[in-house]
N, C-alpha and C positions, 0 to 999 in steps of 0.2 A: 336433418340430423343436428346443423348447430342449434334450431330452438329448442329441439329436444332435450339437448346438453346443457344450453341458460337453463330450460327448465328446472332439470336435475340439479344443477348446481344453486339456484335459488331455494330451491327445495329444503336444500343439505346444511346451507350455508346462512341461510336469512338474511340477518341484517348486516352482517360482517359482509356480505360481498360487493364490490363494486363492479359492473359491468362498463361496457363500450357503449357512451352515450349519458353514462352518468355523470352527475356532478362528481366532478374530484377523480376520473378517471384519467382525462390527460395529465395533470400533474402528478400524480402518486405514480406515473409509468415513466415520468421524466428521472433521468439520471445525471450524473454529473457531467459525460460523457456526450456533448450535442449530439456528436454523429451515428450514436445509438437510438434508432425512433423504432421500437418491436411495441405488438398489441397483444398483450396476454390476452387467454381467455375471458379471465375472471381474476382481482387483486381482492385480496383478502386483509381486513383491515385487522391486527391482530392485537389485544393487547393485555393478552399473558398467554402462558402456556399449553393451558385449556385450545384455547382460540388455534392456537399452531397444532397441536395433535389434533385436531378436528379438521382443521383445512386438510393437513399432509394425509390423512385415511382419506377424504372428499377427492384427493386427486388422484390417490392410488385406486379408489371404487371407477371412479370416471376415465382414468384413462388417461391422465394428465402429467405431463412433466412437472416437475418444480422448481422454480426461482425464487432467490429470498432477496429483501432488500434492506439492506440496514442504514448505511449511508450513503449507498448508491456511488459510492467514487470508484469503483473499478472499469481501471483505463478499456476492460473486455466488453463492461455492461453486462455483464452477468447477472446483476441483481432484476433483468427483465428479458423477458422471450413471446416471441409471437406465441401464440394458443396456449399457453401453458397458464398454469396456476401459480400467480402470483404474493405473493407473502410479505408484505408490506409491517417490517417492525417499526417503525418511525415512533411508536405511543412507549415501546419498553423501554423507556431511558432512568427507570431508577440506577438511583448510584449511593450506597451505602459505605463511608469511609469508617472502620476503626483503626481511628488514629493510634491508641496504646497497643494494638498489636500488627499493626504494620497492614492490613489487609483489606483491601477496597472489591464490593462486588455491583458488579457492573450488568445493567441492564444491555440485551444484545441489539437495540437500537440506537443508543447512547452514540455519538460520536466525541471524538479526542477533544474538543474543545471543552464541554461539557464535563467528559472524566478529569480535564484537568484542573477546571474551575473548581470542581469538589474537592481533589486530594491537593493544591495546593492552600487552600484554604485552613490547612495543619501543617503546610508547608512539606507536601509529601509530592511525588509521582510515582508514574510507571512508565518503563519503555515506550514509547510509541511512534510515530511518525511523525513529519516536518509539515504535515500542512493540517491544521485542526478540523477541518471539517467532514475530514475521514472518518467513515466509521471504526468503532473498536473491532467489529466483530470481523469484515473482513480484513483488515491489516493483521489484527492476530495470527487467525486462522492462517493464513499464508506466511508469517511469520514476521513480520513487524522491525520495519529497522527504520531507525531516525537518529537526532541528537544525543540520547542516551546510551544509546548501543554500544560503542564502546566501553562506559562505564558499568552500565548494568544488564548488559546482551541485550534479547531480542527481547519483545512481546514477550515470544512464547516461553520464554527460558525465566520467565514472572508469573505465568499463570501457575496456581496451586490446582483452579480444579475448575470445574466446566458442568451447567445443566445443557443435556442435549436432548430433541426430540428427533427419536430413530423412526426407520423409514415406518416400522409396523404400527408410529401411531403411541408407542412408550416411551416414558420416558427416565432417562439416566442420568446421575452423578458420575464425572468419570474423573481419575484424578490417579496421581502415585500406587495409590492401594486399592481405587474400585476401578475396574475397566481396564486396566494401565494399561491395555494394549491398544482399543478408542485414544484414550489421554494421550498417548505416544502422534497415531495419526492424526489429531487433531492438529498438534504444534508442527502447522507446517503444509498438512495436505488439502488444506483449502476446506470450500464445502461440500467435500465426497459424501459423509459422513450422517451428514443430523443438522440440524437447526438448533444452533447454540441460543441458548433465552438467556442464559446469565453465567457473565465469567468473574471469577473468583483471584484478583491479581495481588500478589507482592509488592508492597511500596516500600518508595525508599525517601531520604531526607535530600530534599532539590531547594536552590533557591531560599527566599523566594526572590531573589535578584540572581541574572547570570549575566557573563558576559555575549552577547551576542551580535551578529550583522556582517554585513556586506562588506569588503573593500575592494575596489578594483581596480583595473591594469590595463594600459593599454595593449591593444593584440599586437603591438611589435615586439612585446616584452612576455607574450604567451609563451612564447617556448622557453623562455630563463625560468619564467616563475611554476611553470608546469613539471620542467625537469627537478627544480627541488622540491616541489610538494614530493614529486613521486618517490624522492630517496629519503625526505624528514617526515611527510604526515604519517607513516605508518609508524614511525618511532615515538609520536607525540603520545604524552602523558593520556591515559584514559580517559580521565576528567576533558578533554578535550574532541573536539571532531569540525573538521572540518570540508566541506563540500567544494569542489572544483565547476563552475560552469562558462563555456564560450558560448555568448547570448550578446545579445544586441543593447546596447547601454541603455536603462530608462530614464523616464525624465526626472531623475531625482536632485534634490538640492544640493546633495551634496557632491555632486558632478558637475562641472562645465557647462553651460551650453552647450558649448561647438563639438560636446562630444556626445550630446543625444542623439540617440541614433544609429549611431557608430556601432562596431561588431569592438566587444570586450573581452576580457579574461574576468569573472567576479572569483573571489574563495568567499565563501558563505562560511563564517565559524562560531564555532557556540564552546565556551569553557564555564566549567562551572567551578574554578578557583576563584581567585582574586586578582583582581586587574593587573599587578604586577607579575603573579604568575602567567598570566595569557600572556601579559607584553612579551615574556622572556621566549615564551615557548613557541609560540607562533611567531615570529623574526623570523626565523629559520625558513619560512616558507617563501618569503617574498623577495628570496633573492639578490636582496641589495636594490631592487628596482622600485621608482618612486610610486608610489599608487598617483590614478587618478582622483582617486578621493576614499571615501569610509566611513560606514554608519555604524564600526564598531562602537559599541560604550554598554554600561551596563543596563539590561533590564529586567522585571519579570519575568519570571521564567515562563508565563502566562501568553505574555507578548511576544516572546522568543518563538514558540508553538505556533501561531497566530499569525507571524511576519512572513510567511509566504503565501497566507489564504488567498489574496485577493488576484496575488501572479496567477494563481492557478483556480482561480472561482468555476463559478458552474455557469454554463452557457458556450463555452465552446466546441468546437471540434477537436478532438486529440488522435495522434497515433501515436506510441512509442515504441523500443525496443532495449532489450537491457543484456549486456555482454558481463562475461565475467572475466579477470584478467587478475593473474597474480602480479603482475606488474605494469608498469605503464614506461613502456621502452623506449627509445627517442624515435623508431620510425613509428609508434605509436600517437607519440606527440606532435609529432609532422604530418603528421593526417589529420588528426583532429583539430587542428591550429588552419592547416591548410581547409579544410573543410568549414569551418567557422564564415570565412569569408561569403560562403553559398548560402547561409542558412535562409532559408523561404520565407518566412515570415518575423515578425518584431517579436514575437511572442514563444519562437520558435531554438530550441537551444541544445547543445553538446556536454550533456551533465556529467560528472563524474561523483561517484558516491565513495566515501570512506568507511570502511570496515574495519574489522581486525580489534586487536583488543577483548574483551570479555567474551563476544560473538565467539572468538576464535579456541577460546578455553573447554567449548564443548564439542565432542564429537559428532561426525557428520551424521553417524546414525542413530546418535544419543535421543533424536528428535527425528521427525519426518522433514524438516527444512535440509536437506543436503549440502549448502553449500558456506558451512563454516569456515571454512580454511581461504577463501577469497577477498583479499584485500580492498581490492577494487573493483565496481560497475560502472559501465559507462552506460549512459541512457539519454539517448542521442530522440529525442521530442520534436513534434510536429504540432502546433496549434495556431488554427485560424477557425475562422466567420461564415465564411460563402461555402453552402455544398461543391457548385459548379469547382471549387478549388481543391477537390477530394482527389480526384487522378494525379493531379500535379504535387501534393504534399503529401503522398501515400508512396507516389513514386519515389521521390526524392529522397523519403525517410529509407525505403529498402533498398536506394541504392546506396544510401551511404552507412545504413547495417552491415549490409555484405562485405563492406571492404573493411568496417572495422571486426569482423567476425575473425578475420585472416589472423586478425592479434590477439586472439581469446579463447578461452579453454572452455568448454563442455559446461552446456547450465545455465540457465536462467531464473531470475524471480517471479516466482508463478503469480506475484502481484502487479507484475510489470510486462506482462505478457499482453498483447491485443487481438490477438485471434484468440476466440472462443473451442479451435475443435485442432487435435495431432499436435499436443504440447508436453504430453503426460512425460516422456523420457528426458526432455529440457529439465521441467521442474522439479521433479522427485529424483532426477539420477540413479543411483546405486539406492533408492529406497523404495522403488517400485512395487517391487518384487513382494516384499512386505505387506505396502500398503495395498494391493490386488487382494493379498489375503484376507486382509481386515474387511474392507469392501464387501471381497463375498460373505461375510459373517452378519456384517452390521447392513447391507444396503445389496444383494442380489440381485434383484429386480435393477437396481443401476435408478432407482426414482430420483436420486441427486447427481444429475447428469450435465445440468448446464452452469459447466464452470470448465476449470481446464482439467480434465475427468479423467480419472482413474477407475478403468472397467473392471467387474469383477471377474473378469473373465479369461482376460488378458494382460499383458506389458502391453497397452495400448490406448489408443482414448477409442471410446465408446459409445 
């Protein structure tokens, strides 16, 4: 039966497929994600839309699930599955800026380093995320939060308009006035839906200098400088954002010796005023307490994108999990301070993300991403090297989810989710219900299933 099935799929597929045993079959299956090792059937090398409506018919004749992989950074590995048909966009990374009307369209293999290289070259961006080698398309689709989000919202709340190839093989423009009810599930509910080929985004004037970087505190002063983020960073000027994480100090120069090593408090902060406005507006967060050092100063906005690539490169093992918390309470802060001290590994950290601001100006069902009104995630990470070290940093991470869960309200970021299957009412919330119905219109058959899946059949994963 499986030769049968190479067969067929050589048959259907020619020269675009790559099988098990070909050259460029174990790396194109590799993801960002070490401790995801799956063997699709057959990956599909694809490099336009043609190529995607041909595969997506080949696996629905065959029998086959589908995964797509664009930049392969999801913490789930979603972009790969045993036996399934794989869809490998890595070749679609055109990226076309009009600078005089504000409007960048984006190939759906493109990752953020790459969109940003283009649109700030007119001195432009779009929302996106904090580590560039993400791809566009899934950050989007899930809904896209990083250093600009307070300023200019999410991803999704920038996208104009979206090509998709739906399950039957067709393909759609969908957008405010064609589809808008696709366009609506897209901003937000992952890849239920279609295989976006090219998104259509809203830029805006960044840079090309910001203020950006690290400064940090020793962990006896985490709980001073924690409790005023909690009461000043959600007041800070849009133009602003700043990230909280207790992580294990690196060996950077601008740090001690004697404190490499050591368990820290970092605030990660990015303004895009001018250097006297950050000085003013961030004081406020550090409490009066002396840092141990600071790689704030100004730079590219380019390099600012790019300054957490290599903390977070591809090659390791990850687990995470991501709470939602409209506030961050002092017994809140006493757990996660007190917990800092256990982290398992050097690489291994207690993040807190800032929201609020523009994110917050849209309604939770204005979009498919549900969780507007949340100021704060904590996204408490697990990464190391050695499999044999999976049970012990697996463990670890869920025991100390569960007890920060006690301090958090309903929902999670379906991009920060690491189980693949029973996420669907975390992610989507009060927007389920909805997206179920779009599902059964656009996708039936449930052929875009491995992701954190919304059935069409049910409020349930699938």
């Amino acid at each position: 039966m499986e030769d049968l099935l190479i067969s067929r799929l050589a048959e259907r597929l020619g020269s675009l497929a790559v099988f098990p045993g070909d050259a460029g079959y174990d790396q194109r299956r590799q993801v960002w994600n070490a401790s995801i090792d799956r063997f699709p059937a057959v990956i599909v090398r694809a490099g336009d839309h043609d190529d995607i409506r041909h595969a997506v018919t080949t696996a629905a004749a065959c029998g086959l699930k589908v995964c797509i992989k664009g930049g392969g950074h999801n913490i789930a590995g979603s972009a790969v599955a045993d036996g399934a048909l794989m869809i490998d966009m890595s070749d679609l990374k055109d990226i076309e800026i009009d600078a005089e009307h504000l409007i960048a369209r984006v190939g759906g293999g493109a990752t953020w380093a790459e969109f940003d290289a283009a649109a700030q070259a007119h001195g432009l961006a779009a929302p996106g995320g904090v580590v560039s080698s993400t791809g566009v398309a899934g950050l989007t689709l899930g809904g896209g939060f990083g250093w600009l989000a307070r300023l200019h919202g999410l991803a999704i709340d920038n996208l104009l308009s979206a090509e998709i190839v739906l399950a039957d093989g067709t393909v759609a423009v969908c957008s405010q006035d064609e589809h808008p009810d696709l366009f609506w599930a897209l901003r937000g509910g992952s890849g239920n839906f279609g295989i976006v080929t090219e998104f259509t985004f809203r830029l805006h004037p960044v840079g090309p200098q910001v203020l950006f970087g690290p400064t940090f505190f020793a962990l006896k002063d985490a709980r001073e400088v924690l409790t005023a983020y909690a009461e000043h960073a959600p007041l800070l000027p849009r133009k602003a954002c700043v990230w909280a994480n207790l992580m294990t100090a690196p060996p950077v120069p601008v740090l001690p010796k004697s404190v490499h090593g050591t368990k820290i408090l970092t605030l990660m902060q990015f303004h895009a005023g001018t250097v006297g406005e950050a000085q003013a507006d961030l004081r406020s967060l550090y409490a009066g307490s002396e840092p141990l050092g600071s790689a704030l100063t100004p730079r590219p906005y380019t390099e600012a994108q790019g300054f957490l690539d290599a903390a977070y490169d591809f090659g390791a093992r990850n687990y995470w999990r991501a709470h939602n918390h409209h506030t961050l309470s002092p017994p809140l802060i006493d757990l996660l301070v007190d917990l800092a001290h256990g982290l398992p590994s050097p690489e291994s950290e207690l993040l807190i993300c800032l929201l609020g601001g523009a994110v917050a100006d849209v309604s939770d069902d204005a979009t498919a991403f549900p969780h507007r009104q949340i100021p704060f995630m904590t996204t408490p990470g697990v990464r190391w090297h050695n499999k044999q070290d999976d049970a012990r940093m697996i463990g670890w991470l869920k025991h100390v989810s569960e007890q920060i869960a006690v301090h958090a309200v309903p929902g999670s970021y379906v991009n920060f989710i690491a189980e693949t299957e029973g996420n669907a009412p975390r992610a989507y919330g009060g927007n389920l219900a909805r997206l179920a119905a779009i599902k059964r219109k656009y996708d039936p058959a449930n052929l875009f299933r491995f992701n954190q899946n919304i059935a069409p059949d049910a409020l349930s994963t699938g």
